[in-house]
C-alpha positions as CSV (number, residue, x, y, z in Angstrom):
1,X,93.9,90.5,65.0
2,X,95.3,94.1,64.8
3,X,95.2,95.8,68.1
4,X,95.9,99.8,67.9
5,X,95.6,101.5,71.8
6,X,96.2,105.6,71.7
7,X,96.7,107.6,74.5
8,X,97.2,110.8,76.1
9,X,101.3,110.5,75.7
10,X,101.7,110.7,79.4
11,X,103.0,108.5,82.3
12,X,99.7,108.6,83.8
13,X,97.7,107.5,80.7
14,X,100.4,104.9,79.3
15,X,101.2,102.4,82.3
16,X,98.0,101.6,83.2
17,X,97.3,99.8,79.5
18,X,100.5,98.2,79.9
19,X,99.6,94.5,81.2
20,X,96.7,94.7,78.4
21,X,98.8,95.4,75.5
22,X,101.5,92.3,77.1
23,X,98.5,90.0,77.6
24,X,97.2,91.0,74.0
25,X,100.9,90.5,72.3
26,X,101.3,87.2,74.1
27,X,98.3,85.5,73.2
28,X,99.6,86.5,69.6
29,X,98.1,89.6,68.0
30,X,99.5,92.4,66.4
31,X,99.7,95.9,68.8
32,X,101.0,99.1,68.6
33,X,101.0,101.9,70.5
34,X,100.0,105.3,68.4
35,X,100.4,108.8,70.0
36,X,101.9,112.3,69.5
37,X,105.5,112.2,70.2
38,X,104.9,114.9,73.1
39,X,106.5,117.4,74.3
40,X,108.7,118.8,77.3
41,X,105.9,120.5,78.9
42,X,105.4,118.7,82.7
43,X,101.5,117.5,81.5
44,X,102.6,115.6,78.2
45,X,106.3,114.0,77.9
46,X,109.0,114.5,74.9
47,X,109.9,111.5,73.1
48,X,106.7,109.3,74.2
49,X,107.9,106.2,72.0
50,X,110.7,105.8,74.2
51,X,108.2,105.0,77.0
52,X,106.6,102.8,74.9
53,X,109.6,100.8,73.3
54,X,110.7,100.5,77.0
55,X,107.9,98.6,77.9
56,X,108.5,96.1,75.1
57,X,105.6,97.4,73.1
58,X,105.4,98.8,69.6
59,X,105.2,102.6,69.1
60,X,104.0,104.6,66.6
61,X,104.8,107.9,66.8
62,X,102.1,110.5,65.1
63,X,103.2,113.4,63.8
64,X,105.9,116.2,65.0
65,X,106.2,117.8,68.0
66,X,103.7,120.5,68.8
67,X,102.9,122.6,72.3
68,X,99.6,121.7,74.3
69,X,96.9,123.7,72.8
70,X,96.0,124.7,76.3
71,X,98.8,124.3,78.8
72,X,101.4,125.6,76.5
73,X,99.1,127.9,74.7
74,X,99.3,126.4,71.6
75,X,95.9,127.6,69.8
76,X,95.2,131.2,69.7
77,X,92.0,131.0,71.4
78,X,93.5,129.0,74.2
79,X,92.3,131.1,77.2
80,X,88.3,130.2,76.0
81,X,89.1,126.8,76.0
82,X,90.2,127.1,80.2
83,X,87.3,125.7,82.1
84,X,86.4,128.1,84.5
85,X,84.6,127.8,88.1
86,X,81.5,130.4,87.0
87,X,80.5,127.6,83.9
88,X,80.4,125.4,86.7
89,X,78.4,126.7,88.8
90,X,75.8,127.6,86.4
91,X,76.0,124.1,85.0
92,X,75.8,122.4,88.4
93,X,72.6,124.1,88.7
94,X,71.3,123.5,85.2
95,X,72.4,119.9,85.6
96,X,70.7,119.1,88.9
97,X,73.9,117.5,90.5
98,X,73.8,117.5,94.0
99,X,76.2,117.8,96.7
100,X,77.6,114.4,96.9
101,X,78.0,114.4,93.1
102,X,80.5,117.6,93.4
103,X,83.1,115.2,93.6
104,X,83.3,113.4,89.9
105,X,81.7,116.8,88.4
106,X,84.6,118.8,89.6
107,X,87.1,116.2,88.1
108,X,85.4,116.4,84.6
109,X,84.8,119.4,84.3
110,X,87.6,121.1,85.8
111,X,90.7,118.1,85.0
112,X,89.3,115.6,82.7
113,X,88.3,118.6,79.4
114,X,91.3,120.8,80.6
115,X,93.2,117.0,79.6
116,X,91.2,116.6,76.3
117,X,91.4,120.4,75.3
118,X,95.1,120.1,75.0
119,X,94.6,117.7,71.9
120,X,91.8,118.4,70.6
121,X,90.9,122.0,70.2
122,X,88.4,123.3,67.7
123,X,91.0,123.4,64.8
124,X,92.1,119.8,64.3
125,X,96.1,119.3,65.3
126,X,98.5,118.2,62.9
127,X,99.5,115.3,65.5
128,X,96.1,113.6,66.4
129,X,94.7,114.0,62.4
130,X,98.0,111.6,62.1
131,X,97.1,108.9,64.8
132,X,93.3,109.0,62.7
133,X,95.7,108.7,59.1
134,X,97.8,105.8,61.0
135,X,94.5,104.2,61.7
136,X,93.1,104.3,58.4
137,X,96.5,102.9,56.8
138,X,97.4,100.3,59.7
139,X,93.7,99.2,59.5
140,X,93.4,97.9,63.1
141,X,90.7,95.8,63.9
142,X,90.2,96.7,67.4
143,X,91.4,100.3,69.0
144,X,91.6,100.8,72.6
145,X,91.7,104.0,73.8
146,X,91.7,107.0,76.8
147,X,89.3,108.0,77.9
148,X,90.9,111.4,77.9
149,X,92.4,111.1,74.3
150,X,89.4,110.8,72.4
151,X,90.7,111.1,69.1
152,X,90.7,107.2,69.3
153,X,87.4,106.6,68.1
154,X,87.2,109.1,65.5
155,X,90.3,107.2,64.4
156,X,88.4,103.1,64.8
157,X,85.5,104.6,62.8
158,X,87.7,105.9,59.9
159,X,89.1,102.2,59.5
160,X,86.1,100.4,60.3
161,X,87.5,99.2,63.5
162,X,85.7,98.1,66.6
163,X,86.7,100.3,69.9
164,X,86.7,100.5,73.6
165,X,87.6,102.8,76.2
166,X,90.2,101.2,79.1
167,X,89.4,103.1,82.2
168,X,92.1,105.0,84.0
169,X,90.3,106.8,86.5
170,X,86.4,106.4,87.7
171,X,84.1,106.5,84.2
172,X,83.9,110.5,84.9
173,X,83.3,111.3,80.9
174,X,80.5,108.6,80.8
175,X,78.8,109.8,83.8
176,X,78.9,113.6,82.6
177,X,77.6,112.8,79.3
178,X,74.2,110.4,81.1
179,X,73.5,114.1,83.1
180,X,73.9,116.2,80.2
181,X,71.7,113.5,78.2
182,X,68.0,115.3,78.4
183,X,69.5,118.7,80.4
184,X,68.7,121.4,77.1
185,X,72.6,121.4,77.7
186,X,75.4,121.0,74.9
187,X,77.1,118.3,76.3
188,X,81.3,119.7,75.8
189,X,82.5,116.3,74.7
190,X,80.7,116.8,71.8
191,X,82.4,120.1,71.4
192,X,85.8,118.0,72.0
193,X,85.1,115.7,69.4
194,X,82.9,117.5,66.7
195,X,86.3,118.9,65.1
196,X,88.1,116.3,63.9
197,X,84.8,114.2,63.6
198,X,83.9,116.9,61.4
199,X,86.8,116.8,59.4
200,X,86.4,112.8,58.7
201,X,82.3,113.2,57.7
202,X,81.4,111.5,60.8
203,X,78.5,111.9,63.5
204,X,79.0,112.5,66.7
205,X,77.0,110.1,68.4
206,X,77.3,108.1,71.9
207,X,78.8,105.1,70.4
208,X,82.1,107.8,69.0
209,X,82.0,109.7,72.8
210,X,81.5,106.5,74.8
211,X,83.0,103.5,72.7
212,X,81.1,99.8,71.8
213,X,81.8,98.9,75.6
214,X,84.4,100.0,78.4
215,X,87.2,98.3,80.0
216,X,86.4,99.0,83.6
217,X,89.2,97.8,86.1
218,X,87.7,99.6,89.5
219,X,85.6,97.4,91.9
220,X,82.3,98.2,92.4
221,X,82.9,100.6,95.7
222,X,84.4,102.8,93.2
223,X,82.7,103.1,89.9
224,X,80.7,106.1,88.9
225,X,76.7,104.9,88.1
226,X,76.7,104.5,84.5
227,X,74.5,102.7,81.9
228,X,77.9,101.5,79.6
229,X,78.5,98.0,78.7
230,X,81.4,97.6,81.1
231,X,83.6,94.6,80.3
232,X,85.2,94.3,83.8
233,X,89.1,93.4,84.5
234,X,92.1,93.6,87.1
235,X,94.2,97.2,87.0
236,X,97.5,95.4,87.2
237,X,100.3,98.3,88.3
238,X,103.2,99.4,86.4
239,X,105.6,101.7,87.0
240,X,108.1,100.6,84.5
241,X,111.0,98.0,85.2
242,X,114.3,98.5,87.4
243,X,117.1,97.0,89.0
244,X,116.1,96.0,92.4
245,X,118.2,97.3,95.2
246,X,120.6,95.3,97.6
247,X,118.1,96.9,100.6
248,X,114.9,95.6,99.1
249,X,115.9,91.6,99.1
250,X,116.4,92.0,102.6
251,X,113.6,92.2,105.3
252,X,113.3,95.2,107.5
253,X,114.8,94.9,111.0
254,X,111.3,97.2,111.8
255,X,108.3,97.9,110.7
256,X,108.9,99.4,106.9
257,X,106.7,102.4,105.7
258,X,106.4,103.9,102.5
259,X,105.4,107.5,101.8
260,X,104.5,108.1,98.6
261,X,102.9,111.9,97.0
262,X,102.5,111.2,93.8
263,X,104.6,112.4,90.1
264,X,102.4,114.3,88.6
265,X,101.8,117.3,90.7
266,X,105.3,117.5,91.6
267,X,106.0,118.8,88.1
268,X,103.7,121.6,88.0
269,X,104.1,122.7,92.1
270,X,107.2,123.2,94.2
271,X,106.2,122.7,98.1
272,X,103.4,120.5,99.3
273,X,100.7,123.3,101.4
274,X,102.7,122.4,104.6
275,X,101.4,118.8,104.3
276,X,105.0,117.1,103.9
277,X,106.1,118.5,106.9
278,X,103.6,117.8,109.4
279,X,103.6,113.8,107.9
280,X,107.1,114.1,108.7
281,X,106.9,115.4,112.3
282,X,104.1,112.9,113.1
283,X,106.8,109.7,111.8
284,X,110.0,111.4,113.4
285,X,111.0,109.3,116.6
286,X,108.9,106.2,115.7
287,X,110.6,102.7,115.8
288,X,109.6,102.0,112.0
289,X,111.9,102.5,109.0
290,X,110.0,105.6,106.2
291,X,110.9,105.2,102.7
292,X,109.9,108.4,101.3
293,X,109.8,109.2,97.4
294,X,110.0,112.9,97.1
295,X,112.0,115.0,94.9
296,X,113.8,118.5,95.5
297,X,110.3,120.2,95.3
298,X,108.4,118.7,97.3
299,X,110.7,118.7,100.2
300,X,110.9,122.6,99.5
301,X,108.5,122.9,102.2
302,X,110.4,121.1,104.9
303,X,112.0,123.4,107.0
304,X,114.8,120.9,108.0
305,X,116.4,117.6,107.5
306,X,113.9,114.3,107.6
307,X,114.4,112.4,110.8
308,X,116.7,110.1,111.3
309,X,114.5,107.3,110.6
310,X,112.9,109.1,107.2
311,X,115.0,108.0,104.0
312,X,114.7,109.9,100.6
313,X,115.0,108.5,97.3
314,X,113.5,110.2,94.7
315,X,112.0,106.8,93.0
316,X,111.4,103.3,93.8
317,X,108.9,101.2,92.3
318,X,106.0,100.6,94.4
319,X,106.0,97.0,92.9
320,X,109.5,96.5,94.5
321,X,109.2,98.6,97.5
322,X,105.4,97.7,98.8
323,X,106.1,94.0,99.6
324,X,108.5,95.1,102.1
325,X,105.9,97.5,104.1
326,X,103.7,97.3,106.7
327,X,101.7,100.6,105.5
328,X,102.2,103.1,102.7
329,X,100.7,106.7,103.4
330,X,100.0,108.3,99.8
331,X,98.4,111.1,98.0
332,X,95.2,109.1,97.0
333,X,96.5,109.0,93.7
334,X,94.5,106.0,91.7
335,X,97.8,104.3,90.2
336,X,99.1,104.2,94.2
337,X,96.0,102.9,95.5
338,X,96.3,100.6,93.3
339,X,99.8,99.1,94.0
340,X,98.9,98.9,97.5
341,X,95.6,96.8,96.7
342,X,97.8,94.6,94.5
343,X,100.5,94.3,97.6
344,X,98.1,93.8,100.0
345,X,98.8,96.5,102.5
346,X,97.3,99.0,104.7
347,X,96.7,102.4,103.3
348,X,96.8,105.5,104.6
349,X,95.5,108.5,102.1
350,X,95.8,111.8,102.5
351,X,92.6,114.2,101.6
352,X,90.9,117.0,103.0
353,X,87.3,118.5,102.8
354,X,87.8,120.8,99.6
355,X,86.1,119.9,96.5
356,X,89.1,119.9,93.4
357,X,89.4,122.3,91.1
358,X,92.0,124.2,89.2
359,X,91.0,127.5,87.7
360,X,93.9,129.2,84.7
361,X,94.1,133.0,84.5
362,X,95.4,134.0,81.4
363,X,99.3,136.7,81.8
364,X,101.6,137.9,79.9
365,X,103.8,134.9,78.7
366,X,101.9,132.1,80.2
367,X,98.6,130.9,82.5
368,X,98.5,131.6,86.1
369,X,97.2,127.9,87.2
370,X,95.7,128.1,90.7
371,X,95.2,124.8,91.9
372,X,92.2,125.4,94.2
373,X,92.7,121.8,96.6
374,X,96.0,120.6,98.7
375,X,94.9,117.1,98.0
376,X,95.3,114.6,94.8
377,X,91.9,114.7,92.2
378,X,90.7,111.4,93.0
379,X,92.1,111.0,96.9
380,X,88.2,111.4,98.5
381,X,87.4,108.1,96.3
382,X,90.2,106.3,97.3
383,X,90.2,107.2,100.6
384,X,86.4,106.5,101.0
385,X,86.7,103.1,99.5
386,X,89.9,102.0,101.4
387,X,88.0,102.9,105.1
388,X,84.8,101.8,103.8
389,X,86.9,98.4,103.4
390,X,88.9,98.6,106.7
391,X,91.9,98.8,105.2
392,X,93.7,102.3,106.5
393,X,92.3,105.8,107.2
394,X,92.2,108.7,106.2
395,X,94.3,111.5,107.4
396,X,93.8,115.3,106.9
397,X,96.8,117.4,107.3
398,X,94.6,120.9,107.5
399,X,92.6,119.6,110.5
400,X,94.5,116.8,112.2
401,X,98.0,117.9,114.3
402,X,101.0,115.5,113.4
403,X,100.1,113.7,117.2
404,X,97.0,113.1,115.4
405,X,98.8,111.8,112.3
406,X,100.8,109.8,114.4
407,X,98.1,108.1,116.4
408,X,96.4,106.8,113.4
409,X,99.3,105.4,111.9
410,X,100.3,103.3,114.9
411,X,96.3,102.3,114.9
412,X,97.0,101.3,111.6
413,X,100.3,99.1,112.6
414,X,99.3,97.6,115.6
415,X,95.5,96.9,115.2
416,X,95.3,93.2,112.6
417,X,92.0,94.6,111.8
418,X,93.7,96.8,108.9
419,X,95.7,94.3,107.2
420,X,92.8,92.2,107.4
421,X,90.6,94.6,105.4
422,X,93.7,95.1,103.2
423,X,93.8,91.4,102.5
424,X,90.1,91.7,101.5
425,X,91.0,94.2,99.1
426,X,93.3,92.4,97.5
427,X,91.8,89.1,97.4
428,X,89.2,90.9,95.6
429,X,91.6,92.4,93.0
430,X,92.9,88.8,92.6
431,X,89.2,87.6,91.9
432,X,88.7,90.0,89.1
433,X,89.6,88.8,85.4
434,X,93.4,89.6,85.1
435,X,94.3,91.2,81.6
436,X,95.2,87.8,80.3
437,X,92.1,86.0,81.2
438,X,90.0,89.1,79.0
439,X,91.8,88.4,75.8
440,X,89.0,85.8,74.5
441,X,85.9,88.2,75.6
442,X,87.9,91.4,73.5
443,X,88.7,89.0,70.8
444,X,84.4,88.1,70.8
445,X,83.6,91.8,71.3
446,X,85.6,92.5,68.4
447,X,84.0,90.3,65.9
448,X,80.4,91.0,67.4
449,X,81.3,94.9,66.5
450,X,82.6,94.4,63.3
């Protein structure tokens, strides 16, 4: 079968379908990758196809290059399209969601629509009506797409195809949509959608917001309650491929640690809230090698050289580097999580007590963006999960001192009860249906859908 996947043309959005598309090409369909080509703007990328063509995958690229409606202010009514924290708060309210659901309604409403806005404001965009037009002339019978890039299923029901969202993050849009369902509230994916829906006489309906079923990769600790026909499978990690370094065939003389904040925030914001340097004061003087990924930014903050025993290098892939490690400290980023589930090693996250939110204020040449958290979106579920599991800590860099830092992280290297919950975790991502072994039950869920 045909086998179109679209997505959000970003890093974040395009590895994690990877290993799908692979198992799909290898067991012999036909898949592309279809997308706007992008743009240099730190949330999208330029020239997305090269991404795609480096991962041995078909692209299609979808039209020409055009700004983010939103980030780069692309649409003339960009600033109403800026979610803001007073809509929230009334809708929080009119929604009934209570305190411990703050979490996932702060991530869709103030991340997960800022994401979709970009592409799909209420005048159609040249480049997303050309991933529907490459649909209908391609004629996929399956399209797998983000979440966050919803122009996917308005672009399966123009062909007559069968579709599915692949989870990259918690089911955040499907568990909005179940608590507007019954509120007397417009839910805003329909708002999202309704344009270019519009435009190809079709109804917006939950089968176009929410797909025929879901690809849901996240164990059960950490899915969002939802009613969706979930077909479930292993997030294999990829970061891209690379030569290995002479360093990384060797094993550490000492215990090896990797320290890892993330890409994407990097782009957008140079220090890291005095966060950086207090994980570095807590590792200086250890007897453990640090192999911290940082770039010029982030180390902006520092207000000297790394230790001795901290080295920088501004990427490795976690693939390459975990299986060295005895512990990785990260941003709570899902894609790191992840890695370290697959590598079987201790984690130890970094998150505070702030809900997340990012609120834009409209100047003169540009948007103000206030990001109003020092942590990653999704580190409180990651961390939660991983000491729910025994398998690292969490640490907290506006209440814990770097001593503090630096107890828990020779807890987490000398106590066997944290690789032993980190083994749990990953013999549970082993148990789960790899990407290969879900090719059969797409290619049934196909045909049943059609």
């Amino acid at each position: 079968m045909r086998v179109m996947f679209t997505v959000f043309p970003a890093p974040a959005h395009f590895l994690p379908i990877v290993p799908y598309a692979w198992a799909l090409q290898a067991a012999g369909h036909q898949v592309c990758v279809a997308a706007p080509p992008g743009v240099a703007t730190g949330v999208a990328v330029p020239d997305f196809h090269k991404a795609v063509t480096a991962a041995g995958l078909t692209a299609v690229s979808c039209g020409e290059p055009e700004r983010l409606s939103v980030h780069d202010r692309g649409y003339p009514g960009f600033a109403d399209l800026i979610p803001t924290i007073e809509e929230s708060e009334r809708l929080v309210g009119a929604l009934g969601i209570s305190p411990a659901e703050r979490a996932p309604w702060d991530v869709f409403h103030h991340f997960a629509l800022l994401t979709m806005r970009n592409y799909h404001p209420p005048v159609p965009r040249q480049d997303v009506v050309a991933v529907v037009e490459f649909a209908k002339e391609w004629r996929p019978d399956l399209v797998l797409w983000d979440p966050w890039f919803p122009c996917g299923a308005v672009a399966a029901r123009a062909c007559g195809a069968a579709h599915a969202r692949v989870l990259h993050s918690p089911d955040y849009t499907a568990w909005a949509t179940e608590k507007y369902a019954g509120s007397g509230e417009r839910n805003p994916l329909i708002g999202v959608v309704e344009p270019l829906a519009e435009r190809y006489g079709q109804q917006v309906d939950e089968e176009l917001l929410l797909g025929h079923w879901t690809v849901d990769p996240f164990p059960a600790g950490m899915r969002l309650p939802t009613g969706v026909t979930r077909l479930p499978a292993r997030y294999v990690p990829y970061t891209g491929g690379g030569l290995m370094a002479d360093w990384l065939r060797r094993p550490p003389s000492r215990p090896r640690v990797a320290l890892s904040l993330g890409v994407s925030m990097r782009s957008f914001f140079k220090g890291d809230w005095g966060r950086l340097a207090k994980l570095m004061e807590a590792v200086g003087g250890l007897d453990i090698e640090v192999i911290a990924t940082l770039d010029a930014n982030q180390l902006l903050d520092l207000p000297g050289p790394p230790p001795g025993n901290v080295r920088v290098l501004e990427y490795v892939p976690l693939d390459q580097l975990l299986p060295t490690c005895s512990a990785i400290i990260h941003h709570g980023s899902i894609g790191t999580f992840v890695a370290a589930s697959a590598a079987g090693v201790p984690q130890l996250i970094c998150d505070t007590d702030e809900p997340s939110r990012i609120v834009g204020t409209p100047v003169e040449g540009g948007i103000d963006w206030d990001l109003k958290c020092q942590k990653q979106l999704t580190a409180g579920r990651t961390s939660r999960y991983v000491t729910e599991r025994g398998a690292g800590v969490r640490l907290n860099h506006q209440t814990q001192s770097a001593a503090d830092i630096r107890a828990q992280l020779r807890r987490v290297l000398d106590e066997p009860s944290f690789q032993k919950g980190a083994q749990g975790i990953h013999e549970d991502w082993l148990a789960t249906p790899s990407p290969t072994d879900i090719v059969t039950e797409l290619e049934r869920l196909t045909a049943a859908a059609r």
